[in-house]
N, C-alpha and C positions, 0 to 999 in steps of 0.2 A: 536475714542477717543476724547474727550475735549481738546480743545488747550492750552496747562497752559504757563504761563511764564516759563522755563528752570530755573532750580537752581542745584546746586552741593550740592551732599553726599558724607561729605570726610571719610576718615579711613577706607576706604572697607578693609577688612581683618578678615580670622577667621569666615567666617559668618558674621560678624557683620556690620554695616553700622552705625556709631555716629555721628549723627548729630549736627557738631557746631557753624550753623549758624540759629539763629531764623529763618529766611526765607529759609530756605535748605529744600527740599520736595524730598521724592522718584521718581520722574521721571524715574531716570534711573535705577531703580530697575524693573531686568526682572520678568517675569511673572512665580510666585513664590509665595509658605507660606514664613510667618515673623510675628514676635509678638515685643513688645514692652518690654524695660525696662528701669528703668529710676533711676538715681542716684542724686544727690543736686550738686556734684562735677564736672561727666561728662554730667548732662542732657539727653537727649533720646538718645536711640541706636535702629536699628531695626535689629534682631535677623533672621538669616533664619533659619526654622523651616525644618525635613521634609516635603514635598509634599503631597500634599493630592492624593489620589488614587481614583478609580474608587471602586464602590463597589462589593465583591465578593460574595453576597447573592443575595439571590431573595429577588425582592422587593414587598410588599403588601399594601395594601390602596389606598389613589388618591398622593403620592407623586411626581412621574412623572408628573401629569399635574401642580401640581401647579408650580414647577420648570418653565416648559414651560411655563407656564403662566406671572413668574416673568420678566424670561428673554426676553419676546416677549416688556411685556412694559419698560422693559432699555432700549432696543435697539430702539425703536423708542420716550426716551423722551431726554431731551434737559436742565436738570437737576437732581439733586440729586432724587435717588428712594429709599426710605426707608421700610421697610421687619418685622412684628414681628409676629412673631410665640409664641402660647400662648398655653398652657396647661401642665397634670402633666406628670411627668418623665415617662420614659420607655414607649412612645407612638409614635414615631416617629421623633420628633424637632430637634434633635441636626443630627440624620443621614439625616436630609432632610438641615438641615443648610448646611452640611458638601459639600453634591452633589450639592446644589447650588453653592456652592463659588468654588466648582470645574469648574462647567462647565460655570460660568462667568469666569474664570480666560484663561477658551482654549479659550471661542466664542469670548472674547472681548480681549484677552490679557492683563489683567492685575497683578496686582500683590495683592493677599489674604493679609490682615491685621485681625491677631488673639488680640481682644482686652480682656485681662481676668481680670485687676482688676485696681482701681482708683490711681493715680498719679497725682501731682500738675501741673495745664495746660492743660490738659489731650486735653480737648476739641480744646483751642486754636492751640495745636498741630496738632491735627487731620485734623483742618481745615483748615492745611498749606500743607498740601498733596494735589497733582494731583488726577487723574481718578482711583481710586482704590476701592476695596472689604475692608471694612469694617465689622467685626463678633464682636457683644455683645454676646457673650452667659451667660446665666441667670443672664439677664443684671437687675434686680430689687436683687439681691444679691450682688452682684460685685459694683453695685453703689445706696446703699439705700437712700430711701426720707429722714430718719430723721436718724443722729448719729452722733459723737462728732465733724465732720465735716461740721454739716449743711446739706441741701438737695444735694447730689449729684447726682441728677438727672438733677435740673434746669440747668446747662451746657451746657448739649446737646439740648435742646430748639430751640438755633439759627441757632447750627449745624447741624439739620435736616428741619430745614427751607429751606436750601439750598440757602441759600441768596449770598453767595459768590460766584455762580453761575459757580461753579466748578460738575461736573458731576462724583457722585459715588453712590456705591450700601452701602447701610447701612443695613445688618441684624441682628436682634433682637432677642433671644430668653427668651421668662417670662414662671416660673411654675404656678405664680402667678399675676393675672392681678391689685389686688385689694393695690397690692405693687409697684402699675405703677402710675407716676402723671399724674391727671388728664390731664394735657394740651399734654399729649401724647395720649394719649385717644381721639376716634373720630375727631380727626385730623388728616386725609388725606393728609393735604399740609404737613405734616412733616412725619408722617409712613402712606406712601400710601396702606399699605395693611394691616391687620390683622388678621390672618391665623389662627382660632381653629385648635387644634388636638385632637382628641377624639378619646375612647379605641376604639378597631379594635369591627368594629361590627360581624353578625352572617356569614357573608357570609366570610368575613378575617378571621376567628377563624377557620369557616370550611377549607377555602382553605390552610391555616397555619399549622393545623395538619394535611391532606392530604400529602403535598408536605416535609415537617420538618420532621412525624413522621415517619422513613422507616416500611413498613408493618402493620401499624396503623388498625385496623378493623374499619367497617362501625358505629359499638357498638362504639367502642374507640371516634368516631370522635363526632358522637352524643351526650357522655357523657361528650365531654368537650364543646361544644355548651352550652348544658342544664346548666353545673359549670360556664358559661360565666356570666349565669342570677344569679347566687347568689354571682359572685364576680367580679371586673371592671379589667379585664384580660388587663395587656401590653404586649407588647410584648416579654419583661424580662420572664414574667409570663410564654405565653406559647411556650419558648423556652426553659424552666425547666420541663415544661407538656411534653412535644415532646421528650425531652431527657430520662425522663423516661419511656415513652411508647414505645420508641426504643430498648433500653436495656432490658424495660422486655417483651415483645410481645403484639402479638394480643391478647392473652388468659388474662393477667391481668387485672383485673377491676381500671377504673379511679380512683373511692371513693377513693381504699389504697393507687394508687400511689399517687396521691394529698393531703393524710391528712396530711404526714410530711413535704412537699412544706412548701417553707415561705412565704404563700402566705394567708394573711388577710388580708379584706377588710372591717374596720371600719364605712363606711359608706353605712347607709341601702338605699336600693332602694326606688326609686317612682312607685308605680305602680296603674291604674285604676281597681279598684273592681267590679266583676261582680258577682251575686250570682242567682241563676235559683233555685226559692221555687217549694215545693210538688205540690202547685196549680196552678201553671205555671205563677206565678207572676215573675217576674225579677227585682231584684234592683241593683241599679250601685252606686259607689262611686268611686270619683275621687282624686288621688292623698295621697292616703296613704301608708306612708313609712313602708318597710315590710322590716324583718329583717330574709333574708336566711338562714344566720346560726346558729340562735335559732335553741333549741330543741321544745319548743312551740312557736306557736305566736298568739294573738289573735286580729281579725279585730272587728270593728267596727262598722254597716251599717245603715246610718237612714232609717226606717220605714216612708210610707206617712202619713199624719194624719188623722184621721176620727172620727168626731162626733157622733159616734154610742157606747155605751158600753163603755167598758178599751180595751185599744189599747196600747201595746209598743211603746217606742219611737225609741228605736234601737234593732239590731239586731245583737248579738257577734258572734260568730265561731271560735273555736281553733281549730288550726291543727298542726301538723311537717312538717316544710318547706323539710325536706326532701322526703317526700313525692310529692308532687307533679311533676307532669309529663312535659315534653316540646312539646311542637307540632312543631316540626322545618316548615310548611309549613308556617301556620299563626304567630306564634311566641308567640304562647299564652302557660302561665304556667296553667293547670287546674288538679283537685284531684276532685275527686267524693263523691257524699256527704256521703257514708258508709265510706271515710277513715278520716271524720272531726272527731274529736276528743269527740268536744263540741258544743250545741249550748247554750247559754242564750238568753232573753228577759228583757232590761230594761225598765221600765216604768217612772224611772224618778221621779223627786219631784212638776213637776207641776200640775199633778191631784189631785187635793184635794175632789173634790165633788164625795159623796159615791152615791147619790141620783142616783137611778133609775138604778143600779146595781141589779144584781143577789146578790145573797148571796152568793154563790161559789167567783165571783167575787170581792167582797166585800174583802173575807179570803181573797185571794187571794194577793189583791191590799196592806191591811192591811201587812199584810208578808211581802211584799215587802220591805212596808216604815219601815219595823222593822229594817231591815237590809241597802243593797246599794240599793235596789231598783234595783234587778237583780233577775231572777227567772231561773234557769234549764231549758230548753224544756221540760226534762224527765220525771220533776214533773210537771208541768202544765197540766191542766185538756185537753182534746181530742180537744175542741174547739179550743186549740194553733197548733194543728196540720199541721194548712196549713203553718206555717213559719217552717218545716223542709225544709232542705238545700238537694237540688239533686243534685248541680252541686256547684263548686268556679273554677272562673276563674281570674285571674292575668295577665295586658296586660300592658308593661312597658307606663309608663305616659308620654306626648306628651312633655316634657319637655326632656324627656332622651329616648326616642322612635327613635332618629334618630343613636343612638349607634346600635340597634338591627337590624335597615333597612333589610328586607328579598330580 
């Protein structure tokens, strides 16, 4: 531990520890939870809280290493280490906060500081403390950039700088990064770590209902994989999945136990578009958001261009996302082209020159521009033939690709 100057914490009693001396730090507070509150009249007090416990679940993801990983660089630094963990709820942060500040508090003997909401001094306070665990949890709520108080972010600035060369753990937890001030942001010397969490990918979802759901079928396990791709599954999520597929068995299908779940997810996917034509041409589009739980949904796909004739410019396809199949090896969504719905042809508004067209052609083009400039496959003359759809495949986008990780 850090060698700090010795100070007294008077009024021990009750839990409580009141702090009446500006310069009076927890030193002698054993190695323990405690939170903060603070009054105009008595000033701080630090509260001891229950103990934090070990956890009595199984744990899934990489949260064991990163822990280890924390506490390997406290222990060999020689100042302040600050900790932020970022992403949305029900993914892991707050149970990985929790194990952290547990197992700093036995390796290093210190004493947990639960920090939950803004107080006058706050920071000067903090900064009068010895070697201790410090917890912001959804510290861009608890202390916003902009409200009737001014930034209440800028505070902690100094205090993470570790300038006063005092030695402690600062952990951080944001749902949202974009509600974080910049100058905490890619600054290392003040949050030397920045820990995404992202939903449990396919292999976490499998071993999650595996191990959660008792007696779960091979079907059962598959069918919530495949619901993984149409909705950003937490862990909240499927431990409401898992408790229904317990109660009702192997024999009930995902679809019903899931439709009354309160489980929507507002924001469509990214996925790269792959489409395998009659003639064995293949065209790829990348990064269009597809929406799972439409009853239709219609993609998109540019066509190459050719100076020969009339040529479409894109290439539509409607289908029912529910429909489509998962391939748990490769992790590809794909439906065959007898269960596409629809195909069109648009042609667009840049063709203007009728010159050196068929007459078919001509009608054709003409009809188009009558209307959007979208033609049927159905009705298009045989010569459109080769842009039937044999195959659509859907392969999560290399932006949101490391969620599915196989």
């Amino acid at each position: 531990m850090a060698v700090s100057t010795p100070t007294t914490v008077l009024d021990h009693g009750g839990g409580t520890y009141r702090v009446t001396s500006a310069h009076a730090a927890p030193q002698e507070l054993q190695p323990g939870t405690y939170t903060l509150t603070f009054s105009q009249l008595a000033g701080y007090s630090i509260v001891t809280l229950p103990d934090l416990q070990p956890p009595t679940y199984r744990v899934y993801g990489r949260r064991d290493a990163t822990i280890a990983k924390v506490l390997r660089t406290y222990e060999h630094s020689t100042r302040a280490l600050g900790v932020l963990f970022e992403g949305d709820k029900g993914i892991g942060k707050s149970s990985t906060t929790v194990e952290l500040a547990r197992q700093a508090r036995d390796q290093f003997q210190l004493p947990v500081i639960l920090v939950n909401h803004a107080t006058p001094g706050l920071s000067d306070f903090l900064g009068s403390l010895g070697e201790v665990v410090i917890v912001f949890d959804e510290f861009e709520k608890n202390f916003p950039r902009s409200d009737d108080n001014g930034d209440q972010q800028a505070q902690f600035l100094t205090l993470f700088d570790g300038t006063d060369s005092t030695k402690r753990l600062y952990i951080l937890t944001v749902n949202d990064t974009l509600k974080l001030s910049q100058y905490l942001l890619n600054r290392p010397g003040r949050l030397h770590y920045l820990i995404s969490f992202d939903y449990p990918d396919t292999q976490a979802v499998r071993d999650y209902i595996t191990n959660e759901a008792a007696g779960a079928s091979a079907k059962q396990v598959s069918d919530v994989v495949s619901f993984a791709y149409r909705a950003r599954l937490n862990y909240d999520h499927l431990r409401a999945i898992a408790t229904e597929i317990t109660i009702a068995g192997p024999d009930a299908a995902v679809s019903e136990l899931v439709a009354d779940l309160n489980i929507r997810d507002t924001v469509d996917l990214v996925f790269d578009v792959t489409l395998y034509l009659a003639d064995g041409t293949t065209l790829k589009q990348k990064s269009l958001e597809v929406d799972l739980f439409a009853q239709e949904q219609l993609l998109w796909v540019d066509l190459p261009a050719t100076k020969k004739g009339m040529s479409p410019e894109e290439l539509g396809v409607t289908f029912a996302p529910s429909d489509v199949v998962l391939n748990d090896r490769t992790g590809v969504l794909a439906l065959d082209g007898h269960d596409i719905q629809k195909t069109e042809l648009d042609f667009g508004y840049g063709q203007r020159g009728l010159e050196g067209l068929s007459e078919w052609e001509q009608e054709l083009l003409k009809s188009a521009r009558s209307g959007d400039g979208r033609v049927d496959l159905g009705d298009a003359p045989e010569e459109y033939a080769k842009y039937k759809v044999a195959r659509l495949e859907l392969l999560p986008a290399v932006n949101t690709r490391g969620r599915f990780a196989l």
